[in-house]
N, C-alpha and C positions, 0 to 999 in steps of 0.2 A: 640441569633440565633445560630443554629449550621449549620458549615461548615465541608462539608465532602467530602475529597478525597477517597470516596468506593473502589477502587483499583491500586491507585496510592501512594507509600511510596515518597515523591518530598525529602526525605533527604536523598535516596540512585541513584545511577547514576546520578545527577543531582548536578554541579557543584552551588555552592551558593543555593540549592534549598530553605532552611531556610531563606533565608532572602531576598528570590523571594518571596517566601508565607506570607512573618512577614506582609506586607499591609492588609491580611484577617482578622487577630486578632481586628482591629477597629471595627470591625462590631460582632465580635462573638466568639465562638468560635471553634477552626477548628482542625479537626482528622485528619489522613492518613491512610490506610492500603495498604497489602502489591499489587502486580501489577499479581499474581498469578489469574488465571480463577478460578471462585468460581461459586457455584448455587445461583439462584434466593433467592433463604431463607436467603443463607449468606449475601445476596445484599439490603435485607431487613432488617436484624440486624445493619447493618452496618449505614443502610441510617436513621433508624427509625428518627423522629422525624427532620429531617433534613430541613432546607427551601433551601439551595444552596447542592446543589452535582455535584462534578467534576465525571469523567470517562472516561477511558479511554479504556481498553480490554474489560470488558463483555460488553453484549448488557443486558440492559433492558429491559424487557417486559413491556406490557399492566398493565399485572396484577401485577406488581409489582409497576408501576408508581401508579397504583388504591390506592395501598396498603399505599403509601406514601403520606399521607393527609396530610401534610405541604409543602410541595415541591413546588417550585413555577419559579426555575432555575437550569438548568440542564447543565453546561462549559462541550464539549466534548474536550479532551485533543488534539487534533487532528485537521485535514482537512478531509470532504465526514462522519459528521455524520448522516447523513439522509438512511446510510444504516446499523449505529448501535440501531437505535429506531427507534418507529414509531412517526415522527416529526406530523402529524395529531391530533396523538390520544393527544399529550402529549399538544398540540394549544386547543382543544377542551376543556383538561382540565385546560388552565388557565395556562399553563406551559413555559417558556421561554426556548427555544435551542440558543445554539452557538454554534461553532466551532471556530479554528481560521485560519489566512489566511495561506501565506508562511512563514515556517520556518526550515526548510532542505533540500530544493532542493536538493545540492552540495551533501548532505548525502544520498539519493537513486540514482541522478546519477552516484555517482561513485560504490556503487552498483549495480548497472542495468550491469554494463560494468564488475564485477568483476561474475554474473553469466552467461554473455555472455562467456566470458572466461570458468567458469566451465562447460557449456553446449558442449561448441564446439571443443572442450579439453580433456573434456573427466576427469578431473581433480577430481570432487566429485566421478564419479566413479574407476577412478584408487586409490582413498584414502584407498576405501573400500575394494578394492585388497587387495592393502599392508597388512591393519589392519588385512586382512585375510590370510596371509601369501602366497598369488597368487600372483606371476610375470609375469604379462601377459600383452601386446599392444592387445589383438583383440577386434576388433569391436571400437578403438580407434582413429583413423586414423581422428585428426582435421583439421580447416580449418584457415586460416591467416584473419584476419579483414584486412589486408592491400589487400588484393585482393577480397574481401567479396562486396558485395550491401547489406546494412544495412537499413531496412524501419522503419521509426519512426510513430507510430501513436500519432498526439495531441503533437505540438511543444510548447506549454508554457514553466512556469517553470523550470521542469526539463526533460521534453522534449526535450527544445530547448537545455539544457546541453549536454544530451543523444548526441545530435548530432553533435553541437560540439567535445565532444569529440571521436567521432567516427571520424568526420571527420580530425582530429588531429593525428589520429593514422592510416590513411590513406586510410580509406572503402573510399567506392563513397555512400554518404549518398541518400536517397529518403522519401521524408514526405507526409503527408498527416494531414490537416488543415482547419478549417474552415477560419481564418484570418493567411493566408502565413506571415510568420518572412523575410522582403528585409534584415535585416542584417545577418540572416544565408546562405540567398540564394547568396548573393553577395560576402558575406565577406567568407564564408566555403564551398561556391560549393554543397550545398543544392540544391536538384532537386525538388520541388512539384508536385504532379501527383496524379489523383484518388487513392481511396483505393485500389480498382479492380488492377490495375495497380500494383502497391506497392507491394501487396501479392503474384501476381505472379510473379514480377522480384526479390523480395528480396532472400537471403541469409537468414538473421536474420529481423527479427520483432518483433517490441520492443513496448507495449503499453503504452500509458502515457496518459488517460485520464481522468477527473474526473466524477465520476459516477450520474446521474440523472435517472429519468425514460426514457429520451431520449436517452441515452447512454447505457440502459439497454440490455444485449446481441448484442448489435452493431457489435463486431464481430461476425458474425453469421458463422453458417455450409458452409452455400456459399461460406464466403469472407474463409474460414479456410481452403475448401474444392480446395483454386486455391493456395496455396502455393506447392511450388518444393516439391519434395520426399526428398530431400539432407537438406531442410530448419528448424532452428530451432524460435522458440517461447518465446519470454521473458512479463511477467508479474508483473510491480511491481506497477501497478494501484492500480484495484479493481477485483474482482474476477467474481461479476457482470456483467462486461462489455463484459464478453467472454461467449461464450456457450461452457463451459465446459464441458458438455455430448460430443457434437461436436468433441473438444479436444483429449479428453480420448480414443475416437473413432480412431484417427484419429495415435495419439501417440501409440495405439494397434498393427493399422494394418501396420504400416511399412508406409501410407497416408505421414507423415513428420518422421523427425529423433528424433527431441526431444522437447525440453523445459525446462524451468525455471521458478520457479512459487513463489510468494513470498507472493501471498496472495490467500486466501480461502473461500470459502463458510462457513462461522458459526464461524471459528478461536476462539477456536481449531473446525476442522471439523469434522463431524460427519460420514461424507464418507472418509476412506482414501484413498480411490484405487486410484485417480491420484497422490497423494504426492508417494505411492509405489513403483511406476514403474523404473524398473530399468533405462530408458532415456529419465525420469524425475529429476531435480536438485530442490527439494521442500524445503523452509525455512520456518521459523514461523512470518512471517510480521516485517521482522526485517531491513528495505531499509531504513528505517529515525533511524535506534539503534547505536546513536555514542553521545556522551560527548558533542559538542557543539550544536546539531539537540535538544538534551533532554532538557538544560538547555535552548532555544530557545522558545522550546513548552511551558516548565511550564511560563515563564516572560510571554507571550504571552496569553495562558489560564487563567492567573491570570490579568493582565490589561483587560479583555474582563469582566471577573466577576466582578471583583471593579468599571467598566464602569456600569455596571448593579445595583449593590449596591448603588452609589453615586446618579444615576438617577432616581429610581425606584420609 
């Protein structure tokens, strides 16, 4: 049997990755390449003949899953991949998906807070100053989380850290939920209150939810369209979940002041104009990328697969 990690190396940034993956070798045996975006053709050579393949950055196609007439399980390295394949087509054909559960909260929390910072700060854009030899404060003029209204969208996980630690750093937090957390509310002075609500008193707005078709554009133009002028936008969900056109719109016209965006349409996307925008703070999906989140995912993606293997 061959085992293939299509675009994940597990022996580079990944602490013990070698001997997370040594349990695959019983069953077969198992490649790696590198974690670089490649084409469909590349993902094809890669996979050929494969019955297991991990993944983790590219998305798969249709026709590529066609292509691969052994294939039979498909371990997405991750959490939400139902918006890297089409989980349908791949059931149709006789195909197993996984993903796996939590395993870095703590590592996009404290992300989430570290481009709140950049956004309201002004900090990625003042970098870009320097680098350019400008000394200049305009249009810089940030604001204090300690006197800030911080609204969380989607308290789970890392959600519920998000606010936490906001509320530790002394905003007046405000969420919004389908099942209210009593220990945030109690113990951290969490507020719950419609969305409606949320977008128009918050400061910062921070989404954290996981993506479904029920979730799909949930932020919509309406709920985008009640946030303050002075308000900014944090993103380290899914890219889905927001109407992005809305956004961009919205980040043009002077509507809000900025954003943060950690994830994308396509990744890498095919549109760049909103990662462009000068009061825009755009990353490359990188809110779970730290040394113990990596070494988390692969242990994790790999007891999901050997669960598969052993039962199958």
């Amino acid at each position: 049997m061959r085992i293939v990690f299509i675009d994940q190396d597990y022996r580079l940034n990944v602490f013990g990755g070698e001997e997370i993956a040594a349990p695959l070798r019983e069953f077969g045996e198992v490649e790696c390449h590198d974690d670089r975006p490649c084409s469909q053709e590349v993902l094809y050579e890669r996979g050929r003949g494969a019955e297991v393949i991990f993944f983790k950055i590219n998305q798969p196609g249709n026709d590529l899953i066609d292509r691969l007439d052994k294939l039979k399980f498909m371990q997405f390295i991750g959490i939400g991949y139902n918006n890297y394949l089409d989980v349908a087509h791949c059931a149709a054909r006789g195909i197993t998906v996984r993903g796996i559960g939590e395993y870095g909260s703590n590592s996009v929390a404290e992300y989430t807070l570290g481009l709140v910072l950049c956004a309201t700060r002004g900090i990625a854009l003042a970098d870009r100053r320097m680098k350019d030899r400008t000394w200049s404060l305009e249009g810089m003029l940030g604001m204090e989380l300690s006197s800030s209204v911080v609204g969380v969208i989607g308290t789970g996980a890392v959600g519920g850290l998000v606010a936490r630690k906001m509320s530790l750093l002394g905003a007046r937090v405000l969420a919004c939920d389908i099942c209210p957390s009593r220990e945030l509310a109690q113990g951290f002075g969490v507020r719950y209150v419609d969305a409606e609500t949320l977008m128009r008193e918050s400061d910062i707005v921070s989404v954290h939810l996981k993506y479904s078709g029920e979730t799909e554009k949930i932020i919509s133009r309406k709920l985008l369209g009640l946030m303050k002028r002075s308000s900014y936008f944090i993103n380290t969900s899914r890219a889905q979940i927001v109407d992005c056109a809305a956004l961009e719109e919205m980040l043009r016209s002077g509507r809000i002041a900025g954003a943060a965006i950690d994830v994308h349409y396509g990744e890498p996307p095919s549109d760049w104009s909103l990662a462009s925008m000068e009061n825009v703070v755009s990353t490359p999906h990188m809110g779970y990328y730290t040394k113990a989140a990596n070494t988390n995912m692969l242990r994790l993606s790999v007891e999901s697969a050997l669960e598969y293997l052993r039962n199958r």
